[in-house]
C-alpha positions in Angstrom: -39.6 13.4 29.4 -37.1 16.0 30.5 -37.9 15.3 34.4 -37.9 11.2 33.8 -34.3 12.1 32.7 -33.4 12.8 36.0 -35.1 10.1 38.0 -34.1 6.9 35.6 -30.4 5.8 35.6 -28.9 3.4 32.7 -26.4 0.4 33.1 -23.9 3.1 32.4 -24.7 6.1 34.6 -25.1 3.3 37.6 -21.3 2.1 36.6 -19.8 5.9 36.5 -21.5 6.2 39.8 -20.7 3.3 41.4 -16.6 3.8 40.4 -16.7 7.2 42.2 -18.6 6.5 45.1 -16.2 4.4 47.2 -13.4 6.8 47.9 -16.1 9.3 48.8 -18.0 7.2 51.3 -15.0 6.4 53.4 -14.0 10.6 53.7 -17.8 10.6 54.9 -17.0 8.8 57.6 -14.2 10.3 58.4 -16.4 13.9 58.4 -18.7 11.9 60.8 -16.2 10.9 63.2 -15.1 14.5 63.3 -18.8 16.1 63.5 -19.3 13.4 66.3 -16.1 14.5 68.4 -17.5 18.0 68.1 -20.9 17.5 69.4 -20.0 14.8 71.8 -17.9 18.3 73.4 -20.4 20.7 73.3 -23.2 18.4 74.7 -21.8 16.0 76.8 -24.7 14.5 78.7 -26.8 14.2 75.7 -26.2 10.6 74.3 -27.7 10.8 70.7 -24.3 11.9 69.5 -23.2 9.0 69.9 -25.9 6.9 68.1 -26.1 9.5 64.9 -22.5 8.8 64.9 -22.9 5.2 65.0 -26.3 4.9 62.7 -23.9 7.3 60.2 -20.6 5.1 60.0 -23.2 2.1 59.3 -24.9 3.7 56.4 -21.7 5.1 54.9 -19.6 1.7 55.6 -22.4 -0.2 53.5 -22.9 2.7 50.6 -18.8 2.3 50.0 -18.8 -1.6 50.3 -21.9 -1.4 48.4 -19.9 0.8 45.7 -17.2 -1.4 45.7 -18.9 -4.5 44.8 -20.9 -2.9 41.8 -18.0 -1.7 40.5 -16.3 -5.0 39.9 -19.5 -6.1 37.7 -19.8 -5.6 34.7 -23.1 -4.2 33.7 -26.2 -5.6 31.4 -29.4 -3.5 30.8 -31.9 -5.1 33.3 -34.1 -4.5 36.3 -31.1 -6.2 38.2 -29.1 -2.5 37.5 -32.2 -0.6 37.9 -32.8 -2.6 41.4 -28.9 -1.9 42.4 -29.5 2.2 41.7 -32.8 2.6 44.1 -31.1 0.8 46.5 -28.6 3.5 46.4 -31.0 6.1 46.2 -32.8 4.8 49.6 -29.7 4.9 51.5 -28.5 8.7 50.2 -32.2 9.5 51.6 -31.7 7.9 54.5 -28.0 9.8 55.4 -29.8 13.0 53.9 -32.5 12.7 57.1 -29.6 11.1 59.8 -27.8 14.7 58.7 -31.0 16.5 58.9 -31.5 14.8 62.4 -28.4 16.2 63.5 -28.7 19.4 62.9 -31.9 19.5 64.5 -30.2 18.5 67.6 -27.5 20.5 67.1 -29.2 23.8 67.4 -29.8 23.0 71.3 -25.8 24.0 71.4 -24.3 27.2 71.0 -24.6 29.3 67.8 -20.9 28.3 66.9 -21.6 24.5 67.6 -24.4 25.2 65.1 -22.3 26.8 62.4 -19.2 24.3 62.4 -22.1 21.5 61.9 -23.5 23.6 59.0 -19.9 23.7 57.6 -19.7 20.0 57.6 -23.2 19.4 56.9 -22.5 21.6 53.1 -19.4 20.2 52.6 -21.0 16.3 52.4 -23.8 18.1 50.1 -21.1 19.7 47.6 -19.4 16.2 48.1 -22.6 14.6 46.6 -22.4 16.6 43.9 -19.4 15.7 42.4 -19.5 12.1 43.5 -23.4 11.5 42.7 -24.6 13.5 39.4 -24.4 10.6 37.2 -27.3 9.8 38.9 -29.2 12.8 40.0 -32.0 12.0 42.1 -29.7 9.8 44.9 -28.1 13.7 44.6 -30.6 15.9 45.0 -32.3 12.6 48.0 -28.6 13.9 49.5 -29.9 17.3 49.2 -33.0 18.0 50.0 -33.5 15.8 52.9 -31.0 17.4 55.1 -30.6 20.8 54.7 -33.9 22.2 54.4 -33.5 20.5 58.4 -30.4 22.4 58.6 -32.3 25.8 57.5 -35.0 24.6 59.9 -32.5 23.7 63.2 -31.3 27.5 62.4 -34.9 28.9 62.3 -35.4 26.9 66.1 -32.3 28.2 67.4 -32.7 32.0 66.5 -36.0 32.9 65.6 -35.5 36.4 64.8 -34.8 37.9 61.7 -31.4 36.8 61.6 -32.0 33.2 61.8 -34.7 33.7 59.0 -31.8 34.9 56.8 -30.0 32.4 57.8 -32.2 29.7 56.8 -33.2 31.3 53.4 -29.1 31.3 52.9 -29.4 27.2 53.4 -32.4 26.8 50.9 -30.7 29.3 48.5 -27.5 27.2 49.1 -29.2 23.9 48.4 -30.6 25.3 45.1 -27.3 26.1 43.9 -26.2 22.7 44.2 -29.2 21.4 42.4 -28.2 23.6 39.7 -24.6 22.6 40.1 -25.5 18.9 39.7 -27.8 19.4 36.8 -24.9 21.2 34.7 -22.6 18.2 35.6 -25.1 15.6 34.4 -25.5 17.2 31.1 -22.3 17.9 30.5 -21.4 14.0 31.5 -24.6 13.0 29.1 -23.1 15.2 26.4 -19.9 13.6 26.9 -21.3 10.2 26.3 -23.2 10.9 23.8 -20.0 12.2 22.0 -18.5 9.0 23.2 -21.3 6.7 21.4 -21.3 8.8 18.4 -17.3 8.7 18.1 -17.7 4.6 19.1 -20.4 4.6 15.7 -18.4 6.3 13.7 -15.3 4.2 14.3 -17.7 1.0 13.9 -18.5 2.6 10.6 -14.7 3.2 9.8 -14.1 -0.5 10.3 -17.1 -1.6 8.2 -15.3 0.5 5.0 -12.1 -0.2 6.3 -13.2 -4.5 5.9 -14.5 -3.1 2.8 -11.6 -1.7 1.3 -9.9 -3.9 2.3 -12.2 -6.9 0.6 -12.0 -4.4 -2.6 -8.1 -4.4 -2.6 -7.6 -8.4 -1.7 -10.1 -8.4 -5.0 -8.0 -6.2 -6.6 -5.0 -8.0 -6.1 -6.4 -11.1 -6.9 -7.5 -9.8 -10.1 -4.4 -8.7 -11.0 -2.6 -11.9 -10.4 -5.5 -13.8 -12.4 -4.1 -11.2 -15.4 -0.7 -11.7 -14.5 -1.4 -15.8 -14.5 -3.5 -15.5 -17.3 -0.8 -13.5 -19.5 2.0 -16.6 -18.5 0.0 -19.1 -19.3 -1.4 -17.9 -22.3 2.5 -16.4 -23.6 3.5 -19.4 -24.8 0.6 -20.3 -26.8 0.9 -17.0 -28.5 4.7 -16.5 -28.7 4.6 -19.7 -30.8 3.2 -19.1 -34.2 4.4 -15.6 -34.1 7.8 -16.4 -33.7 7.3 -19.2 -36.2 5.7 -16.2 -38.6 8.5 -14.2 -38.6 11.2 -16.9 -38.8 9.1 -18.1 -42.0 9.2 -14.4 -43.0 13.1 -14.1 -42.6 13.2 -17.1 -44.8 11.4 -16.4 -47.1 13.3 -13.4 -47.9 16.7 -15.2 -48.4 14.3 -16.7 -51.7 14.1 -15.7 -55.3 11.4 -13.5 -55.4 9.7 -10.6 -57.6 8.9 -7.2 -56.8 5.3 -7.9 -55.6 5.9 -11.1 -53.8 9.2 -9.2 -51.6 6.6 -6.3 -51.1 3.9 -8.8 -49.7 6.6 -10.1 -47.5 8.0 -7.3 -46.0 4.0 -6.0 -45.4 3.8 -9.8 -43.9 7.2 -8.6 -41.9 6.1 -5.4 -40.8 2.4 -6.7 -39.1 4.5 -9.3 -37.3 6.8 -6.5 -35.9 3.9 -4.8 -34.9 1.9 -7.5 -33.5 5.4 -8.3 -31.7 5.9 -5.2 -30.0 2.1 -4.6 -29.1 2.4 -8.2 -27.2 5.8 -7.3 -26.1 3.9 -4.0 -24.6 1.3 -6.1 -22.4 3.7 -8.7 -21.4 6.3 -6.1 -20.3 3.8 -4.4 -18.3 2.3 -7.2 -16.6 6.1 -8.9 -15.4 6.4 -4.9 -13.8 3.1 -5.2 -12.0 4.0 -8.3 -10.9 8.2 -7.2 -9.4 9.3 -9.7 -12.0 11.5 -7.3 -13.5 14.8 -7.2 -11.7 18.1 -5.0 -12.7 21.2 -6.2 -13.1 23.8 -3.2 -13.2 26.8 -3.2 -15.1 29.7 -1.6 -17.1 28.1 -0.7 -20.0 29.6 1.4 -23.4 27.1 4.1 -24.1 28.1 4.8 -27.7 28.0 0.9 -28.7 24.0 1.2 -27.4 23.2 4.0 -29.1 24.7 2.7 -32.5 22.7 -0.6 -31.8 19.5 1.5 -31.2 19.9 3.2 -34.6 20.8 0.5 -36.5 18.1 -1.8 -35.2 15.7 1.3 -35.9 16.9 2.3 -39.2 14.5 0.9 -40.9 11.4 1.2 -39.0 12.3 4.6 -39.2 12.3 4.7 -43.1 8.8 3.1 -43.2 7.7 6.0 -41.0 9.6 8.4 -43.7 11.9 9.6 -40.3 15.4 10.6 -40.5 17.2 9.0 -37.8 20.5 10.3 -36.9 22.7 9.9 -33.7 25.6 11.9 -31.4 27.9 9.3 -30.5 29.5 8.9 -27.1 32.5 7.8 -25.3 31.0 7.8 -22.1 31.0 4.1 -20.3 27.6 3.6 -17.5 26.8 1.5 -14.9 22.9 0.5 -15.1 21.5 -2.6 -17.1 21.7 -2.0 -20.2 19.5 -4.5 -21.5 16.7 -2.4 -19.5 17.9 1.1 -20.6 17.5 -0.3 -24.3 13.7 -1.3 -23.4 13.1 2.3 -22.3 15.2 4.1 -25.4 13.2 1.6 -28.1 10.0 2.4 -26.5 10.7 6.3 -26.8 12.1 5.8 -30.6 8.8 3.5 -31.2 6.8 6.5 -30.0 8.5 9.1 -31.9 8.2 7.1 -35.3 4.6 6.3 -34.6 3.3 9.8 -33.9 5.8 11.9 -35.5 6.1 10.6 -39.4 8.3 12.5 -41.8 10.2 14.0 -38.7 13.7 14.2 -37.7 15.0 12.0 -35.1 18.0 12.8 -33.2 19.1 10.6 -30.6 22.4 11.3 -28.2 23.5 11.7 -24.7 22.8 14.5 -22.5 24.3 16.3 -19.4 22.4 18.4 -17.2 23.5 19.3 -14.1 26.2 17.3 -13.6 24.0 14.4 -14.7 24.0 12.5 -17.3 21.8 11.2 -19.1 20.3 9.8 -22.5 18.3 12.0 -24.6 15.7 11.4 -28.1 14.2 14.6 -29.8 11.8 14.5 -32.4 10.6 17.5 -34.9 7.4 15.9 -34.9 3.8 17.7 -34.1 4.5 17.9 -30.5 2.2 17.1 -27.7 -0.8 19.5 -26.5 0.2 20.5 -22.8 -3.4 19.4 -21.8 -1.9 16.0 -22.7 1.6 16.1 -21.4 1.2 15.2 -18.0 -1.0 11.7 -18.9 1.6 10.8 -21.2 2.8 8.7 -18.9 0.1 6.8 -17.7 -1.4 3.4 -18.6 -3.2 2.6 -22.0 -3.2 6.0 -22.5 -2.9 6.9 -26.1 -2.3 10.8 -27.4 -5.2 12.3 -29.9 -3.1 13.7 -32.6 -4.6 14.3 -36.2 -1.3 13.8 -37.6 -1.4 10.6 -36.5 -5.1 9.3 -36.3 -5.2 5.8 -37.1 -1.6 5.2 -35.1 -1.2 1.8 -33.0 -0.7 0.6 -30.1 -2.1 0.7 -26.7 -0.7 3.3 -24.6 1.8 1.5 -23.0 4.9 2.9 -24.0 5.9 5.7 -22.1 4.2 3.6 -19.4 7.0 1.2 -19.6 9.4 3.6 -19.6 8.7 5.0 -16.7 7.8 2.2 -14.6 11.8 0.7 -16.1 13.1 4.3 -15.1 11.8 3.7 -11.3 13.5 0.5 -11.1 16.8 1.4 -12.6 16.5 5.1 -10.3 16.4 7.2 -13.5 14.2 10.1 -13.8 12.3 10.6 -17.4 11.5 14.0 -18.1 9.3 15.2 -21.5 9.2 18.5 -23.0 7.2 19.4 -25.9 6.2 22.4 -27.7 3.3 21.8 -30.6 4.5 22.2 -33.8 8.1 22.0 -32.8 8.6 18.8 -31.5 8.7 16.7 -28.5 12.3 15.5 -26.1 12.4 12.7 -23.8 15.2 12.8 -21.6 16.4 9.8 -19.0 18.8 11.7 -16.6 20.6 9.9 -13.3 23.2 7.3 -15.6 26.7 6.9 -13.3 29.4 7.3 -15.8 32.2 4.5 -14.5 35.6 4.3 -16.5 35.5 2.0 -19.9 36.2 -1.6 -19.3 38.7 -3.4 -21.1 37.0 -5.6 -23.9 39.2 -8.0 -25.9 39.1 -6.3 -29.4 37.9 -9.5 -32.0 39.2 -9.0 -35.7 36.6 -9.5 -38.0 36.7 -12.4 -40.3 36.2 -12.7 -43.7 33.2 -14.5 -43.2 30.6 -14.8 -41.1 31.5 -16.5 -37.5 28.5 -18.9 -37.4 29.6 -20.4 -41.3 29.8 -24.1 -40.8 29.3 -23.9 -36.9 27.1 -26.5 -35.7 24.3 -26.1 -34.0 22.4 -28.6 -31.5 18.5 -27.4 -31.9 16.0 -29.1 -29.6 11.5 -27.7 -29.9 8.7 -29.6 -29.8 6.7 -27.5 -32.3 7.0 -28.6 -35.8 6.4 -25.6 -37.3 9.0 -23.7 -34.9 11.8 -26.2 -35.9 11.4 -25.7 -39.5 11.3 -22.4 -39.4 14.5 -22.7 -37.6 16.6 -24.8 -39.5 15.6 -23.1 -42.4 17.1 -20.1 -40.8 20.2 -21.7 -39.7 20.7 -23.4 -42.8 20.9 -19.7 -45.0 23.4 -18.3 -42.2 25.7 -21.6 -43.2 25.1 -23.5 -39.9 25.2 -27.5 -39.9 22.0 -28.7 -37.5 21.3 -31.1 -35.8 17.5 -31.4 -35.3 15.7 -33.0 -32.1 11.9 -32.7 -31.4 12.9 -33.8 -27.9 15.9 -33.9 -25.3 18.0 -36.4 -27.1 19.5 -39.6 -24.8 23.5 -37.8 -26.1 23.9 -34.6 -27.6 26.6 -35.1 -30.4 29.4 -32.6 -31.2 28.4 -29.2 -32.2 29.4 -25.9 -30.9 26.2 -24.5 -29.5 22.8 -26.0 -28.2 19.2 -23.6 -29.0 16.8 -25.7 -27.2 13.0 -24.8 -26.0 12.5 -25.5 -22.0 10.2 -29.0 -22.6 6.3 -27.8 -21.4 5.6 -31.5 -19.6 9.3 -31.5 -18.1 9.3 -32.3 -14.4 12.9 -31.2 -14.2 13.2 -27.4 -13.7 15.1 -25.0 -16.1 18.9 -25.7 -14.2 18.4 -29.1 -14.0 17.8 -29.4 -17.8 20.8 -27.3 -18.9 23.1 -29.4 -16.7 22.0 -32.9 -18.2 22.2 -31.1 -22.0 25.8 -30.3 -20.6 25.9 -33.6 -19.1 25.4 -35.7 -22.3 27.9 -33.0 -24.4 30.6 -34.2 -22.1 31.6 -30.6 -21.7 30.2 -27.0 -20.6 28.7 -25.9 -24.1 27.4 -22.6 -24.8 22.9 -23.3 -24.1 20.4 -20.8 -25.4 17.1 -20.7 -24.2 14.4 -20.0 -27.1 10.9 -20.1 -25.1 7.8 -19.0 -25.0 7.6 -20.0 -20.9 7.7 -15.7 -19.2 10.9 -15.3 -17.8 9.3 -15.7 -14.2 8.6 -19.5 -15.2 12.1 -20.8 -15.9 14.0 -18.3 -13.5 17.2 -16.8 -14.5 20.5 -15.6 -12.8 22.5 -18.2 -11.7 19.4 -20.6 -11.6 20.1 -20.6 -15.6 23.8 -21.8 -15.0 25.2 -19.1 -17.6 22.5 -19.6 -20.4 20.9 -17.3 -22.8 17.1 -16.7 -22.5 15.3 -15.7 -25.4 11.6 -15.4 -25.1 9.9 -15.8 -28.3 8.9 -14.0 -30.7 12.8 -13.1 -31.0 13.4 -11.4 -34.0 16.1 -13.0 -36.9 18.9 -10.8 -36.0 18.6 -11.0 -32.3 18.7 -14.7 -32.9 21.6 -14.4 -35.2 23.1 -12.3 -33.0 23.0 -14.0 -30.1 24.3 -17.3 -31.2 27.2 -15.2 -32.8 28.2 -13.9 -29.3 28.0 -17.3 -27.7 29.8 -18.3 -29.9 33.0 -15.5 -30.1 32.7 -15.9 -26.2 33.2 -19.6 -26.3 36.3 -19.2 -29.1 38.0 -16.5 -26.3 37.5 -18.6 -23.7 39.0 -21.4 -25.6 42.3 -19.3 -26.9 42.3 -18.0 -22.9 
């Protein structure tokens, strides 16, 4: 097996061949011409100088054009490459005799003649070599057909001793060259076989490459079936829980007993929790999906932290927490709508797993940064947990809070917000001690000038009236029920009505069969009111569906469920704004 190594050639040894052999041929014949000047002057009336020389050229001239036109094809397995490599073969064996030939005749000169001819004779064989191992057996055709003539034209000219030696030096030298040219073909074997192993492994790369890739276009697609999933199905299930806890607010403004108000506020508290667990997945999937998008500006510190506490002052009293606040004069530039997301989640988190603790929240400066900061004196979090905290749908194993819920979302949020908003969220905790969540990275700017608005004796909305436009039944009594206990006069459509009449403020749903986009809706309300009247948006449609910015032409966008005093709220700002603008 090893020898048939030697004597076959494949499509690709032929090509390496082939690509070196052309240059080489054309120096042979320039060695020729040069041999056949030198024997032409040391035997001048012998004429078979002169038809070696010319017998030579021929042979070399066809090997090179021969070279050159394989090496323009491009090679197939076959007998037509096999065919092409004994050709090759033949005519090396042939210009390994016409160099034997020579020498033979070359030993009727003098001993120098001899010796120059032996020169040029090794230097064609050491030429083979390097130009002919990818296929060895045209090589060793090269070699062993000529100089074992050579050793033999020195044996003839001298046969003493010394031309003995001489001859053995030939056959000696024509071994090392074997030997020579069987290294170089291993070596270029090894080489190729590295080169088809390398060429297999890269296929394989490309097969787990396509497949990985596959996996992640699967991925993706995945992810925006969630993400589709989740829009489509948040207005079906923003619905009747906003319509729940707008019942629930009503309901409270009643005449009732001990036991019924307790019922309610237990009926008040699962929709606040059924709220913020949807709230959670929603909030998570408009993240994955770069729906989220901040909207910096001048913001007073202090007035958020007094909003967070006393939105939270009672979820924290159902969780038996103390909630207390350091206040701030300190005015930031981020989007404070956004920096409220991550501060509720961290109070929702500190009230769920640390009941009965103290909660302190305030502002914080560490180096030269500031930041915002909520401690707890809680149960702390086991430092084998700390540093998943952070992660998705993780949830903390805590026995003083077994049977806690929610889905792990939380701090998720937070930091996901923090990244978009360039914030960095650090947590420290030590168990039994407590647990700190710090937002650092805020850029303090100087207060803004707000018109101060002296407070009436009643409440601004009293006898305001309000334009409200939903399709849901349910939702629009809820609503006016609502409406009606703050002291609003409403006007009720279950539809966009053909003129809006006069009232101060439109709350209108986004119609779910409107073929009219979200802009185009608000400026037809505004159309029909005959003037540019404060619009809020109360929708279950995800935020990504109707647009906003400038797309919403200066509306409000509530996406339900919207708790009772964010609603009430909200219509109370349009509404101040409206009056300023008015007196302006």
């Amino acid at each position: 097996m090893t020898h048939r190594r030697f004597l076959e050639t494949q499509p690709w040894q032929l090509d390496y061949l082939f690509n070196l052999g052309f240059q080489s041929w054309i120096v042979h014949v320039a060695v020729v011409m040069l041999t056949t000047a030198l024997l032409i002057n040391a035997l001048p009336e012998s004429t078979w100088p002169f038809w070696w020389s010319g017998i030579m050229v021929l042979l070399s001239l066809f090997l090179a054009a021969l070279c050159r036109h394989q090496s323009r094809r491009s090679f197939e397995v076959g007998h037509a490459s096999r065919h092409v490599g004994w050709i090759h073969t033949g005519l090396t064996t042939m210009v390994g005799l016409v160099w034997g030939g020579g020498a033979i005749g070359a030993g009727e000169a003098s001993f120098p003649v001899l010796t120059l001819f032996s020169l040029a004779l090794g230097g064609t064989a050491l030429g083979a070599v390097s130009s002919q191992h990818a296929a060895p057996r045209s090589c060793f055709a090269s070699i062993w057909t000529s100089t074992p003539l050579l050793a033999l034209a020195h044996v003839q000219h001298n046969p003493r001793l010394e031309g003995l030696l001489v001859a053995l030096m030939m056959l000696l030298f024509a071994m090392a060259l074997t030997i020579l040219c069987v290294r170089m073909f291993r070596f270029l074997m090894t080489n190729q076989q590295l080169t088809w192993s390398l060429e297999e492994k890269i296929a394989e790369l490309m097969v787990v490459a396509g497949e990985l890739d596959k996996a992640r276009q699967a991925a993706e697609d995945a992810n925006r079936a969630k993400s589709s999933f989740l829009a489509q199905a948040s207005h079906d299930l923003r619905q009747p829980i906003h319509a729940i806890g707008l019942f629930t607010a009503s309901m409270k403004e009643t005449r009732l007993d001990d036991d019924q108000r307790d019922m309610v506020a237990s009926i008040e508290t699962s929709v606040e929790s059924v709220t913020h667990l949807f709230g959670s997945l929603l909030d998570i999937s408009r993240l994955e999906a770069g729906g989220v998008t901040p909207r910096a500006a001048p913001s007073d510190l202090g007035a958020l932290i007094a909003r967070l506490v006393d939105h939270n002052t009672d979820a924290a009293r159902r969780r038996g927490c103390k909630l207390r606040a350091v206040g701030t004069a300190a005015w930031v530039d981020t989007d404070v709508g956004l920096l409220a997301a991550m501060a509720q989640n961290i109070l929702s988190n500190a009230f769920k797993y640390a009941p009965g603790s103290r909660v302190l929240i305030g502002p914080r400066q560490s180096g030269g940064r500031l930041g915002l900061q909520i401690c707890d004196t809680g149960p702390g979090i086991d430092p084998s947990q700390a540093g998943a905290v952070f992660e998705e749908y993780y949830r903390l194993n805590m026995s003083s809070a077994p049977e806690v819920e929610g889905m792990g979302l939380g701090l998720a949020i937070v930091r996901r917000l923090g990244d978009l908003l360039n914030l960095d969220v650090f947590l420290s905790s030590v168990p039994g001690k407590g647990t700190s969540v710090t937002i650092l990275g805020l850029e303090k700017v100087d207060p803004a000038e707000a018109e101060r608005i002296s407070p009436a004796r009643s409440h601004p909305l009293s006898g305001r009236r309000i334009c409200l436009i939903d399709s849901d039944p349910d939702i629009r009594a809820a609503t006016v029920r609502l409406l009606d206990w703050w002291g609003c006069l409403v006007e009720v459509h279950d539809a966009p009505p053909s003129q809006v009449k006069a009232c101060d403020i439109i709350l209108t749903d986004i119609p779910a069969d409107s073929e009219i986009n979200a802009r185009e809706f608000i400026r037809i309300l505004r159309d029909q009111a005959g003037w540019d009247i404060p619009v809020a948006i109360l929708t279950g449609h995800s935020v990504a569906e109707i647009g906003t910015g400038k797309d919403m032409l200066d509306a409000i966008v509530l996406l339900k469920p919207v708790s009772p005093a964010k609603l009430r709220a909200t219509l109370t700002s349009l509404f101040l704004t409206r009056k300023s603008h008015d007196r302006a």
